[in-house]
C-alpha positions in Angstrom: -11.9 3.2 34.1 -12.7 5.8 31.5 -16.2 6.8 30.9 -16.5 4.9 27.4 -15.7 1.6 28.6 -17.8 2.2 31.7 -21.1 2.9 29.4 -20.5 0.0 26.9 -21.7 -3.3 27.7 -19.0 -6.2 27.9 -18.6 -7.8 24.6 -20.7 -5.1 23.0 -19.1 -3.1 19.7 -18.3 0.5 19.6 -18.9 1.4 16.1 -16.9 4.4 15.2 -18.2 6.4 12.0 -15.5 5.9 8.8 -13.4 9.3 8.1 -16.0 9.8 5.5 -19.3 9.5 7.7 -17.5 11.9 10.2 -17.0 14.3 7.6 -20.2 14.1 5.7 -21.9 13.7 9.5 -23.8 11.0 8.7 -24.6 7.8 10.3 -22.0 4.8 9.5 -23.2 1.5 8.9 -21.9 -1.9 8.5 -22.8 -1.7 4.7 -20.7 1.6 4.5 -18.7 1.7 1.1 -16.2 3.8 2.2 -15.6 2.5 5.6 -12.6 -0.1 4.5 -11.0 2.8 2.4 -11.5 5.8 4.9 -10.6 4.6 8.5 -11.3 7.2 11.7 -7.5 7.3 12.0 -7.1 8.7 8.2 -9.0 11.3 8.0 -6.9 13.6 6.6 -7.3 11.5 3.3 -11.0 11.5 2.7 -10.4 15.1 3.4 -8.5 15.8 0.3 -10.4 13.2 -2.2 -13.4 15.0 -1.1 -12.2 18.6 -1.9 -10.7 17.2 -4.8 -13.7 14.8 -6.0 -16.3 15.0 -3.9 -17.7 12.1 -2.4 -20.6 11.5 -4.7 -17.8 11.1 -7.5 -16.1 8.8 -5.3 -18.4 6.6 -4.2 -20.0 6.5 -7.9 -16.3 5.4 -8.8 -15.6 2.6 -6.4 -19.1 1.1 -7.3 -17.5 0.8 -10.8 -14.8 -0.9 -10.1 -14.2 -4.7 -8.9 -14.2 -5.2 -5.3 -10.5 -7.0 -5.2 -9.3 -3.6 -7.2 -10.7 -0.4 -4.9 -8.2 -0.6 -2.3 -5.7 0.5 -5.3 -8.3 2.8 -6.9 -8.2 4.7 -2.9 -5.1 5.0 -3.0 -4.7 6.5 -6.3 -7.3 8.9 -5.7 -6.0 9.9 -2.6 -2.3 10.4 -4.5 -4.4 12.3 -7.3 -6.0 14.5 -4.5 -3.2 15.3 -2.4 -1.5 16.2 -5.6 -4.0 18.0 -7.3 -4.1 19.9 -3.9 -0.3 21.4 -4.1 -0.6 21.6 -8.1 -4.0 22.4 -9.0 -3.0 22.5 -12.7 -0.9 19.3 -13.1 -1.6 17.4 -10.4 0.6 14.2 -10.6 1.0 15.0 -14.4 3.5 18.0 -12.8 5.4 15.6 -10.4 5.8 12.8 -13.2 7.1 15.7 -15.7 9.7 17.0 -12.8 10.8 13.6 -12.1 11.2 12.7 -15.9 13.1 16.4 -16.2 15.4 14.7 -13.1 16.1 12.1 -15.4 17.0 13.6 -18.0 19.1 15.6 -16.3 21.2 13.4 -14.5 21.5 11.4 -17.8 23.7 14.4 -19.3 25.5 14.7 -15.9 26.1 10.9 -16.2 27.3 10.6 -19.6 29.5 14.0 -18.6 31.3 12.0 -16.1 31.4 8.7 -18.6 33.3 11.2 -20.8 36.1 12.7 -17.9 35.9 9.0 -16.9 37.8 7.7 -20.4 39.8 11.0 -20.5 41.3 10.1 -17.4 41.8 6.8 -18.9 43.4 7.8 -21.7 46.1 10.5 -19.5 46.7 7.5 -17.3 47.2 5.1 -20.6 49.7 7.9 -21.8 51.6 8.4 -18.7 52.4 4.7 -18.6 53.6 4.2 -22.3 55.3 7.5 -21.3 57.0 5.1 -18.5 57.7 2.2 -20.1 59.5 4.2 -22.4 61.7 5.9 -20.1 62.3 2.1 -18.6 63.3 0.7 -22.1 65.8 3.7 -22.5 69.6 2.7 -22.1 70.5 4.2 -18.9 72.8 7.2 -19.0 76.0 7.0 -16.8 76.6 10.3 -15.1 80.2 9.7 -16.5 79.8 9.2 -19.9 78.1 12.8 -19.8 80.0 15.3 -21.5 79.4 17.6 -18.6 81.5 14.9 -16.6 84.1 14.5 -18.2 86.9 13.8 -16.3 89.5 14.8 -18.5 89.0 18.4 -18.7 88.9 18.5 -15.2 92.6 18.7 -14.3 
């Protein structure tokens, strides 16, 4: 039995502070707002919304928005944080700019290939009428060629 469970009453609650509380070292209650959003486990989120933010920004944030819509507005603040944390001048304006310059490039390369696509389609189109020509042709007897000609042979 490990010391924790040996102090704790049976049925009693161990109430471990939120990431936030931890951080901010302050005492975590039931009514915490950040609690949901900020688990013990995560900490390493609140970390970078709070260099990014700070938590008096988010905590005046979530009170602004509905209650059915913070979970979203976490997670987009924690994307906008750990962003703003590798590009502190774009942020996730940088990463949606590289990904749209992706784009566009693989769009040239694609319509590149469209275009050696149909050029291969047109040799191959040419090489069969090329074919069927040669098919339609009389066929040539190796005797009727002058360079068999029989007579000048003896």
């Amino acid at each position: 039995m490990d010391v924790i469970s040996r102090m704790a009453p049976v049925g009693a609650k161990i109430n471990h502070p939120c990431a936030a509380c931890r951080m901010l070292r302050r005492r975590c209650g039931d009514n915490c707002l950040l609690a949901p959003y900020f688990p013990t486990q995560e900490a390493d989120n609140f970390v970078g919304v709070h260099k990014v933010f700070g938590s008096s920004n988010v905590i005046k944030m979530l009170q602004t928005v509905k209650e059915t819509e913070r979970e979203d507005t976490v997670k987009s603040m924690v994307y906008e944080a750990s962003a703003r944390l590798r590009d502190p001048v774009y942020g996730s304006a940088g990463a949606i700019f590289h990904l749209q310059k992706l784009v566009k490039e693989l769009e040239s390369e694609l319509d590149l290939i469209r275009a050696r696509v149909l050029e291969s389609q047109e040799q191959q189109n040419q090489l069969l009428r090329i074919l069927m020509d040669v098919h339609h042709l009389p066929p040539i007897s190796p005797f009727e060629d002058i360079m068999f000609d029989c007579e000048n042979l003896i």
